[in-house]
VMD Tcl script that draws the C-alpha trace (Angstrom):
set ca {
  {-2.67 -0.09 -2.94}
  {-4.75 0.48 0.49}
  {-8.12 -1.34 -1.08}
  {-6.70 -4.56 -1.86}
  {-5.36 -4.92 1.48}
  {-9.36 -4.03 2.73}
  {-10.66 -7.11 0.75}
  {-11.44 -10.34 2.81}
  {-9.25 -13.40 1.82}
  {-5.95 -14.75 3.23}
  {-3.82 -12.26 4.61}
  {-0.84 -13.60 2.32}
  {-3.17 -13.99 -0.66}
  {-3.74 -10.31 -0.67}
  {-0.47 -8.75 0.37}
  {0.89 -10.89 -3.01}
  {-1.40 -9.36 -5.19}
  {-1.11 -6.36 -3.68}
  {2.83 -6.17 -4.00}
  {3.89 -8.98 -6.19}
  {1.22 -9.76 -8.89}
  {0.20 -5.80 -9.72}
  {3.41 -5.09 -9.99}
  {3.73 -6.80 -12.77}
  {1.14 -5.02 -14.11}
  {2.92 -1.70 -14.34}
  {3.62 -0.28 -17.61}
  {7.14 -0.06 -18.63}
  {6.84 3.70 -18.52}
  {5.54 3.03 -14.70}
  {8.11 0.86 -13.97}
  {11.04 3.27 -15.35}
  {9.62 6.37 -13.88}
  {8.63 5.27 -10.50}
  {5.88 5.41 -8.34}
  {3.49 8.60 -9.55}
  {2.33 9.06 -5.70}
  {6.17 8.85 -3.77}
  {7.11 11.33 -6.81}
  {4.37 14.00 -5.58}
  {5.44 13.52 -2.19}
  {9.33 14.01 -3.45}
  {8.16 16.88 -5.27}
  {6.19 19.00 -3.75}
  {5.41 17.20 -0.40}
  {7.91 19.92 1.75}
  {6.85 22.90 -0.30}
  {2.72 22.73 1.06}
  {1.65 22.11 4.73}
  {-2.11 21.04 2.82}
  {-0.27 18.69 0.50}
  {2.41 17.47 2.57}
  {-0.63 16.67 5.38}
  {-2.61 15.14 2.74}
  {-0.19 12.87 1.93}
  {0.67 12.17 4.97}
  {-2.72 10.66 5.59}
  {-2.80 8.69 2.58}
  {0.76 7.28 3.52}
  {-0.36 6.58 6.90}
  {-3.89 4.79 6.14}
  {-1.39 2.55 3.97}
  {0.37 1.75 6.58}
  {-2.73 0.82 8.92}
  {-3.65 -1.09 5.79}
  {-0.48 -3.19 5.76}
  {-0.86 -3.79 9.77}
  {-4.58 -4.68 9.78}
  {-3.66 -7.51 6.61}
  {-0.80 -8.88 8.57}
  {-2.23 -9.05 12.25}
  {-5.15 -10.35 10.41}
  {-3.18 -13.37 8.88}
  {-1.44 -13.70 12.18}
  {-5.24 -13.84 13.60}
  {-5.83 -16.77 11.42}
  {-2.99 -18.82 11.80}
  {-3.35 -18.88 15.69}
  {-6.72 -19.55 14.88}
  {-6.21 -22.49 12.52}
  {-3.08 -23.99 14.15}
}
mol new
graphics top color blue
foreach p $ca { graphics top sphere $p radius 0.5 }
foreach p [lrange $ca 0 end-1] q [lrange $ca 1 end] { graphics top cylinder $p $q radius 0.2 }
display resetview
């Protein structure tokens, strides 16, 4: 979910297919049993300081991910309009 967002492309374009389009890729076992990553954090995320760090990172390079996509598209809009 964090490469996607890395790719160059439209801003929107990318945070579709990253949320939208793969989605609807997910099996229906995915879809019924959730997200494999937010169920490791659920489930052993408080018991480890190395895991629950680890994860932490991961969750937070998402989130840098999702910022960089969208200031980029904001980038371009100014740009273009």
């Amino acid at each position: 979910m964090i490469d996607p967002l890395n790719r160059p492309g439209n801003a929107l374009d990318l945070l579709k297919d990253t949320f939208f389009h793969r989605i609807k890729l997910f099996s229906h076992y995915d879809k019924k049993h959730g997200c494999p990553f937010n169920n490791l954090i659920n489930e052993i995320g408080d018991l480890e300081l190395a895991y629950r760090l680890a994860l932490k990172k991961i969750i937070d390079d998402w989130k840098q991910a999702i910022i960089r996509t969208i200031e980029k598209g904001k980038y371009h809009k100014k740009k273009y309009f």
